[in-house]
C-alpha positions in Angstrom: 53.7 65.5 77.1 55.7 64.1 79.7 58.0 62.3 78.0 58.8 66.0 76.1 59.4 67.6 79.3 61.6 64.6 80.5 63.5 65.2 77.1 63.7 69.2 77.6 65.1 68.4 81.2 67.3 66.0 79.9 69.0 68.7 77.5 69.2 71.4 80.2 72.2 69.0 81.4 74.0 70.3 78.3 74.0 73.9 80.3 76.0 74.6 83.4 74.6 77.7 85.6 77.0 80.0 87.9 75.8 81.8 90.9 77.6 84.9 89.9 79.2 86.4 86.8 83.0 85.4 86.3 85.5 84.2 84.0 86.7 80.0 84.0 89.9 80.6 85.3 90.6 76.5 85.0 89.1 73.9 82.9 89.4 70.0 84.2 87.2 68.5 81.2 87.1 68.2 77.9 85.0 67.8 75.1 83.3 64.2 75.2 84.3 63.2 78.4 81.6 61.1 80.5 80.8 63.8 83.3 78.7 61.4 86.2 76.4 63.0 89.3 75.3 61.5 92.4 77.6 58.3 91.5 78.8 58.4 95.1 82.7 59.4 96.3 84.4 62.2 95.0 83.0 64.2 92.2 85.2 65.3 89.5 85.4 69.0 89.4 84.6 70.5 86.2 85.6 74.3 86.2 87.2 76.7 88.5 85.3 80.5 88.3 86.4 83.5 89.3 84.7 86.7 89.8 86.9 88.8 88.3 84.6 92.6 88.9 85.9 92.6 92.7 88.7 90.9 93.8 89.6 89.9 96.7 93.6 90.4 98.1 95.0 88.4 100.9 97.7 90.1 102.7 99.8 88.8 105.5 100.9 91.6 107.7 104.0 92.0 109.3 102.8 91.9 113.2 104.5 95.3 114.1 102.4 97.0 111.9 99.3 95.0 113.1 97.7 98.0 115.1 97.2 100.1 111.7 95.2 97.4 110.4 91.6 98.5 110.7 88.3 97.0 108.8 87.1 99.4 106.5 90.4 101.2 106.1 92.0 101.9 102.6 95.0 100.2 100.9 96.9 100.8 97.9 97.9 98.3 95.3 100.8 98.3 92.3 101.8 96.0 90.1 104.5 95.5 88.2 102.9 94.8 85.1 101.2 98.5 85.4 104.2 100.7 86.1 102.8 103.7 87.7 99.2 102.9 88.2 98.1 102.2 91.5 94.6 100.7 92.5 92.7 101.3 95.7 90.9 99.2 97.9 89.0 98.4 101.5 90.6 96.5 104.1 87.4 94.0 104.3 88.1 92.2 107.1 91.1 90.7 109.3 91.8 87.7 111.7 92.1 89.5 114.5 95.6 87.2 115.4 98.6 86.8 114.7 99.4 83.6 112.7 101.8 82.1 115.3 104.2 80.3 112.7 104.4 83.6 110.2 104.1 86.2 112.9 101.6 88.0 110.1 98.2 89.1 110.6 95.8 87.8 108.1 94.4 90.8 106.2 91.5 90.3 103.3 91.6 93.9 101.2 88.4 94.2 98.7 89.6 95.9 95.2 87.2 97.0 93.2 87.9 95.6 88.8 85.2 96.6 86.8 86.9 96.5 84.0 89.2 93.3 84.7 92.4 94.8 83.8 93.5 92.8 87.2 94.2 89.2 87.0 93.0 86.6 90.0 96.3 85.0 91.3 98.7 88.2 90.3 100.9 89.2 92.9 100.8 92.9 93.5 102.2 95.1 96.6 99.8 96.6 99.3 100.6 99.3 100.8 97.9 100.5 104.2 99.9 103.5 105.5 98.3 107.0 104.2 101.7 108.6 103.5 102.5 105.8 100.8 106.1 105.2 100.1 108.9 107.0 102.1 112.6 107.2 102.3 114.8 108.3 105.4 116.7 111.3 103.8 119.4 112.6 106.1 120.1 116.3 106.5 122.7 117.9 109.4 122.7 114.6 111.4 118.6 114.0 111.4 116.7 112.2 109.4 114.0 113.5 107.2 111.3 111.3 106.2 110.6 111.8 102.5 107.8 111.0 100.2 109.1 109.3 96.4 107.3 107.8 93.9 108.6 105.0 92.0 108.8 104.6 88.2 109.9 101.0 88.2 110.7 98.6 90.7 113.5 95.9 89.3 113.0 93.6 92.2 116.8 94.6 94.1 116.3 98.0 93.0 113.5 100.6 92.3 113.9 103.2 90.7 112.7 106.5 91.5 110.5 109.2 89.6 110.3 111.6 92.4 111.0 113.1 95.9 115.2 112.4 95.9 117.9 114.1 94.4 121.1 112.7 93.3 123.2 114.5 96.2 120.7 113.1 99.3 122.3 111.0 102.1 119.7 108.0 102.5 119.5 105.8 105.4 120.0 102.1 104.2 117.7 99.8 105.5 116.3 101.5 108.2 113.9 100.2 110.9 110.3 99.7 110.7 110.2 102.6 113.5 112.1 105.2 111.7 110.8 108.5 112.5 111.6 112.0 111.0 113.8 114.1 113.3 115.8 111.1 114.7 119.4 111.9 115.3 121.4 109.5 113.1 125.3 109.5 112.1 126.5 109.7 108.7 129.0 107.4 107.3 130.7 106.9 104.2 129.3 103.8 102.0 131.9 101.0 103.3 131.2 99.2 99.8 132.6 102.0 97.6 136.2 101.8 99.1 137.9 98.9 98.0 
């Protein structure tokens, strides 16, 4: 009886148990391959596992928009690969620093994938303020913050669904404190005129 219960145990080897459900997101063995334990040094690692029903975002925050950043907050994900779809998530937690060298806070946002249509490692923008994206429309020397939503974004350029017409004055790369009603003065796009 022992030695059939040494045998059984033996075979379990052949099994390898997760703590939690995921997908191998990296294999580093193969087939045949002599896998040792306890042999001493560093063990070879066999798999990488994700868990892919909740993942988990790293952000790195600009610092002057630091102070929005709140635990248990929401934040808003797109990627390009789902033109038009956004996801949501909860800030989980932050590092309560700023990263000296980057000047970012750390920011860990919680998004819930239930049905894995995101990928670990995917990049993806996050957006944390409520009003989502806005442009700085200009009308009788004052700027108008504006809601749009974007179709595509091309990388250099975006391109916009809603919330702009073709005749608006936009303000071209405007500061991060940009507020509607600010007194601003038109002039003529410098590259046009050659």
């Amino acid at each position: 009886m022992a030695a059939v219960r040494r045998l059984q145990q033996l075979q379990s080897f052949e099994q390898i148990y997760a703590p939690f459900d995921g997908v191998v997101t990296r294999r580093d063995t193969d087939i045949g391959d002599l896998i040792t334990a306890g042999t001493g040094g560093g063990g070879k690692e066999l798999f990488h596992l994700a868990a892919i029903n909740e993942l988990r975002v790293f952000v790195s925050v600009p610092e002057v928009y630091s102070a929005a950043v709140r635990d248990g907050g929401t934040a808003t994900l797109t990627l390009d690969e789902f033109p038009g779809q956004t996801f949501q998530g909860i800030i989980a937690r932050n590092a309560s620093a700023i990263d000296p060298a980057s000047r970012t806070l750390n920011v860990e946002v919680d998004v819930p994938n239930p049905n894995g249509k995101l990928l670990p490692g995917a990049y993806a923008t996050v957006q944390f303020r409520a009003q989502g994206m806005q442009v700085g429309v200009v009308h009788d020397g004052r700027v108008q913050l504006v809601p749009v939503k974007i179709s595509q974004d091309h990388g250099s350029y975006v391109e916009v669904a809603s919330g702009l017409s073709p005749q608006d004055a936009i303000v071209l790369d405007p500061s991060d404190s940009l507020q509607s009603g600010a007194q601003v003065k038109v002039v003529k796009d410098l590259g046009a005129t050659k």
